[in-house]
C-alpha positions as CSV (number, residue, x, y, z in Angstrom):
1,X,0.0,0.0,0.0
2,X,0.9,3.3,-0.9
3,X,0.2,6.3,1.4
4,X,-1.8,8.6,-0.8
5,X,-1.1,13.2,-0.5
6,X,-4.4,14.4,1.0
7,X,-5.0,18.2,-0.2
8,X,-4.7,20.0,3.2
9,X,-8.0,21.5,5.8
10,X,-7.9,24.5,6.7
11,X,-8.8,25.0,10.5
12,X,-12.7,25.1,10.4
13,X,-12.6,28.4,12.3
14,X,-10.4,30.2,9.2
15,X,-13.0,28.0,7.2
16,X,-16.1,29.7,8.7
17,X,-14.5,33.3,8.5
18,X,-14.1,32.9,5.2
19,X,-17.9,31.9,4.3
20,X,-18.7,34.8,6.3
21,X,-16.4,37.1,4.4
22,X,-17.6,35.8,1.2
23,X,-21.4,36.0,2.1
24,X,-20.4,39.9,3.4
25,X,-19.1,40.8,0.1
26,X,-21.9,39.0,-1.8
27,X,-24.2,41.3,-0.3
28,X,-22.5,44.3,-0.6
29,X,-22.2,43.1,-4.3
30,X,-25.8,43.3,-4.5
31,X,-26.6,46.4,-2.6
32,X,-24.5,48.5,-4.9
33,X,-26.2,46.9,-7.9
34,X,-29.6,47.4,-6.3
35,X,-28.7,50.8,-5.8
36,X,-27.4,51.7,-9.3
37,X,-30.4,50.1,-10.5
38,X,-32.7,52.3,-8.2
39,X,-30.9,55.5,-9.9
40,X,-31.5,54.4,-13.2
41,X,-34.9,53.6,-12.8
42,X,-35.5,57.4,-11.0
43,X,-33.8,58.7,-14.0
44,X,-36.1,56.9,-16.4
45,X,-39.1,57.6,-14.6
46,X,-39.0,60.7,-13.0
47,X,-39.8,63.0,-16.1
48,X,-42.9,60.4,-16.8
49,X,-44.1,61.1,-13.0
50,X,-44.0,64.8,-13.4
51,X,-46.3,64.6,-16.6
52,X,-48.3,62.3,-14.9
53,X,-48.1,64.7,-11.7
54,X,-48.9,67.8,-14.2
55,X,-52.0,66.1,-16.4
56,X,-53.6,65.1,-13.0
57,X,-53.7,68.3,-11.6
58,X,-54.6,69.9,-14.5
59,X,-57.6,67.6,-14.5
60,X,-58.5,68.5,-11.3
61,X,-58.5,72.3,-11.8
62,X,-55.4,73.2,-9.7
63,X,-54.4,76.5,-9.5
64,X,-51.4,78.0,-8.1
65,X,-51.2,79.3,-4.7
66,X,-50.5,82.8,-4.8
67,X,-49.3,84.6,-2.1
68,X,-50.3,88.1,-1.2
69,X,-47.1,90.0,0.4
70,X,-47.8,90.4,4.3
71,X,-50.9,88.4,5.1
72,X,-51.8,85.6,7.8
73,X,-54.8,83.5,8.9
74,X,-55.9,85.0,11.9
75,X,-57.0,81.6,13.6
76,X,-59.3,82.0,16.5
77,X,-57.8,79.1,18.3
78,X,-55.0,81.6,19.2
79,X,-57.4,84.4,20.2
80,X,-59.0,84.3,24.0
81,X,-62.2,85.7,24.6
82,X,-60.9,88.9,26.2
83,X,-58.4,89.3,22.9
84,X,-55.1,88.2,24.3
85,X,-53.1,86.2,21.6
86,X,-51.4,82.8,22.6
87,X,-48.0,83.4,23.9
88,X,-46.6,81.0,21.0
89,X,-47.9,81.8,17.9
90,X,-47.5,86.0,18.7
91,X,-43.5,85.3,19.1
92,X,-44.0,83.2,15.8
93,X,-45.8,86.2,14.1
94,X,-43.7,88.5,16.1
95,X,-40.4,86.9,14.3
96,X,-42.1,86.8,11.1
97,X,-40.6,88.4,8.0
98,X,-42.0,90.2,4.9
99,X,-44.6,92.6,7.1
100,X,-46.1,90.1,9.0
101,X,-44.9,91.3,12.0
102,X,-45.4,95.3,11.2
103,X,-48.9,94.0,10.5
104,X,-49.1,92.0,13.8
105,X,-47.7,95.2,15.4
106,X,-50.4,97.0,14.2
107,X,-54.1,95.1,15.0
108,X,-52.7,93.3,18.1
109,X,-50.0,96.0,20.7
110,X,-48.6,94.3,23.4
111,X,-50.2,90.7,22.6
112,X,-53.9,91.8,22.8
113,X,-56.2,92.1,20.2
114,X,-57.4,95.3,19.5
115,X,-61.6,95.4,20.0
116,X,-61.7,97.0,16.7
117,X,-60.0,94.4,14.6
118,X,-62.1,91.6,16.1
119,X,-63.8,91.5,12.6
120,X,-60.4,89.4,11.5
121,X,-60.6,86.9,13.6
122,X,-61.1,83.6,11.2
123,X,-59.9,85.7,8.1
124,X,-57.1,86.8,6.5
125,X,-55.2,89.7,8.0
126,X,-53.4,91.9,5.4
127,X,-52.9,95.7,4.1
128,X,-56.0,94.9,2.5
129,X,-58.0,93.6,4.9
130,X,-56.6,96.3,8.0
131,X,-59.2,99.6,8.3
């Protein structure tokens, strides 16, 4: 009998690592070609999503919003009985930019709703809308 050269084992620690290297770098494999693939397909579609996007709401009668320049909703959840406005929104309106806050100056001094401007309260408050 002759004694016949076995191939060599590698430790099946070193044997494990390595599946688990290999299975690592599978995936990685296929998240980068997921994620190519989800680029191309937003390139592709995107411009077919914005027609669609643009024929629905002209179907539906959208219109722009337009903004008038210094104007807010007056909201009568933020207006007490005895005028006072909530602490909050006035420092929001307050910080406001654009005239809101010259505006807010104007109809509510000190935080308090003046007795003639209660006719805004659930309306729009604006240049327009200020006697």
């Amino acid at each position: 009998m002759t004694k016949a050269l076995s191939i060599p084992q590698l430790p099946q620690g070193l044997n494990n690592g390595l599946i688990a290297v290999a299975v690592i770098y599978g995936v990685y494999m296929l998240s980068k070609m997921y994620s190519a693939g989800d680029r191309l397909a937003e390139q592709v579609t995107a411009p077919v999503g914005q027609a669609w996007s643009d024929l629905a709401a002209w179907t539906n009668g959208y219109k722009p919003v337009e903004f008038s320049n210094a104007a807010f909703y007056l909201n009568s959840k933020y207006v007490a009985d005895d005028g006072r406005i909530d602490p909050t929104w006035r420092a929001i309106m307050q910080r406001s930019n654009s005239g809101i806050a010259a505006l807010f100056a104007t109809i509510a001094p000190q935080g308090k709703l003046l007795s003639k401007y209660n006719y805004l309260i659930n309306g729009e408050v604006s240049a327009k809308t200020v006697r």
